[in-house]
MINU-242318 format. One record per residue (C-alpha): residue number from 0; residue in three letters; chain; z, x, y. Coordinates in steps of 0.05 Angstrom, whole numbers, plus 5000, padded with zeros to 4 digits. Last residue first. Layout:
@seq: NUM; type: ALA; mol: A; pz: Z; px: X; py: Y $
...
END
This chain:
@seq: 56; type: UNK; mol: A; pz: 8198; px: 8673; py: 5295 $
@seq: 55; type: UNK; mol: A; pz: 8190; px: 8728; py: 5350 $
@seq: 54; type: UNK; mol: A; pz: 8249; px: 8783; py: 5361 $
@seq: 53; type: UNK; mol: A; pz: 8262; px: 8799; py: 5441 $
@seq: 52; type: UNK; mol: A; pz: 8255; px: 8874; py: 5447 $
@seq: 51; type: UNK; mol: A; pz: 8306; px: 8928; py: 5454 $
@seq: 50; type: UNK; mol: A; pz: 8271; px: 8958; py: 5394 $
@seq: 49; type: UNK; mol: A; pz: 8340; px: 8975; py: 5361 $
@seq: 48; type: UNK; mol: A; pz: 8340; px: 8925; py: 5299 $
@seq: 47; type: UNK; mol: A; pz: 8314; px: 8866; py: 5351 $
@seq: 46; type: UNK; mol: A; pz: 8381; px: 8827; py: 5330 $
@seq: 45; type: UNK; mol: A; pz: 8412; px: 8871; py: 5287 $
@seq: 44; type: UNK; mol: A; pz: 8426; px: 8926; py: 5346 $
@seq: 43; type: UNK; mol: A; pz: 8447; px: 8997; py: 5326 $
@seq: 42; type: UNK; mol: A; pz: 8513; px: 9019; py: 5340 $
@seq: 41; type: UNK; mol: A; pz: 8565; px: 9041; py: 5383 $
@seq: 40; type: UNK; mol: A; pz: 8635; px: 9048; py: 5377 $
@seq: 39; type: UNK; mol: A; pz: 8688; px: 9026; py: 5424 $
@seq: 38; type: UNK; mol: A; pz: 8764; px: 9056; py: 5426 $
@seq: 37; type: UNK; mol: A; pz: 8837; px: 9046; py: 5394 $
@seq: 36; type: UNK; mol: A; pz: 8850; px: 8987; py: 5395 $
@seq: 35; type: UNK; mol: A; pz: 8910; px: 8959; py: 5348 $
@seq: 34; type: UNK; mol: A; pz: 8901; px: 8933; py: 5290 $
@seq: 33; type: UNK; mol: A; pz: 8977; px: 8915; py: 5275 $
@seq: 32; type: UNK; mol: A; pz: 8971; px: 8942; py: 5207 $
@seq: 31; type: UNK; mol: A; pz: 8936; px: 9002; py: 5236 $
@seq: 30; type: UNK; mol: A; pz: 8859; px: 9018; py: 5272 $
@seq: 29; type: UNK; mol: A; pz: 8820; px: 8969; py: 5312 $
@seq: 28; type: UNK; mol: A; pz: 8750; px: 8995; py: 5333 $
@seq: 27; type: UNK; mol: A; pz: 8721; px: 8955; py: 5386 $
@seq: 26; type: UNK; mol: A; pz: 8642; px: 8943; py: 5376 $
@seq: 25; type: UNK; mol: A; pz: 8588; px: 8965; py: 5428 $
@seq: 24; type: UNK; mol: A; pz: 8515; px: 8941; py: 5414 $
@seq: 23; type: UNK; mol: A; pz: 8453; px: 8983; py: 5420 $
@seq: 22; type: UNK; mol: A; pz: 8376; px: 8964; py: 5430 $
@seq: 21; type: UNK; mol: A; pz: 8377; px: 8981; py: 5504 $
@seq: 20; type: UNK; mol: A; pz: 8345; px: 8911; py: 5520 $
@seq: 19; type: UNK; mol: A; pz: 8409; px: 8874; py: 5546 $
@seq: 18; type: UNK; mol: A; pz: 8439; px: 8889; py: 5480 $
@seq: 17; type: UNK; mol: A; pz: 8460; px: 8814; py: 5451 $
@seq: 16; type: UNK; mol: A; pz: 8392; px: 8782; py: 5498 $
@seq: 15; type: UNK; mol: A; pz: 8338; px: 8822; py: 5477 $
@seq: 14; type: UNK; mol: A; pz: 8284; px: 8832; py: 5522 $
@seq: 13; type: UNK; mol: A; pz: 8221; px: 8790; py: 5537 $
@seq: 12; type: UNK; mol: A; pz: 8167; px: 8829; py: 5521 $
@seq: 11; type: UNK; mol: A; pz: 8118; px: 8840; py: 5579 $
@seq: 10; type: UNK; mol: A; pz: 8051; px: 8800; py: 5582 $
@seq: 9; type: UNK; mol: A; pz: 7989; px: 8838; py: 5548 $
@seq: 8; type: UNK; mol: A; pz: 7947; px: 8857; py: 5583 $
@seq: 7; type: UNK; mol: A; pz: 7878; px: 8839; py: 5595 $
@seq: 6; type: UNK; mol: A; pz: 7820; px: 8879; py: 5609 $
@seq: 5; type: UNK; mol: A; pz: 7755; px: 8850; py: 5625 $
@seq: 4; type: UNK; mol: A; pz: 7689; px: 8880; py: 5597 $
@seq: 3; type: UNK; mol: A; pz: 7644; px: 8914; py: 5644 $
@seq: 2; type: UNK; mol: A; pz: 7564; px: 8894; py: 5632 $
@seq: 1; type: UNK; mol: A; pz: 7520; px: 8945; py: 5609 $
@seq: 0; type: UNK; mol: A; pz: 7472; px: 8978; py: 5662 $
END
């Protein structure tokens, strides 16, 4: 009988800190010459580029 090899896992990914790990980020859309608000729009993260996961250096 062959021996078992040991399974380890890997650790969890941290998550990314600018979208709270849902890999989108709301912005506040200002329209006029006064640039008033008008609403939010959402958009994909640049920090983990939508992966919701902490980017390594």
């Amino acid at each position: 009988m062959a021996a078992r090899k040991a399974r380890t896992r890997k650790p969890p990914a941290a998550q990314c800190k600018p979208c709270k790990g849902t890999g989108e980020v709301s912005r506040t859309v200002r329209v006029g010459r006064k640039h008033r608000e008008v609403g939010e729009q959402t958009g994909l993260c640049l920090n983990c580029f939508g992966t919701g996961e902490q980017p390594t250096a």
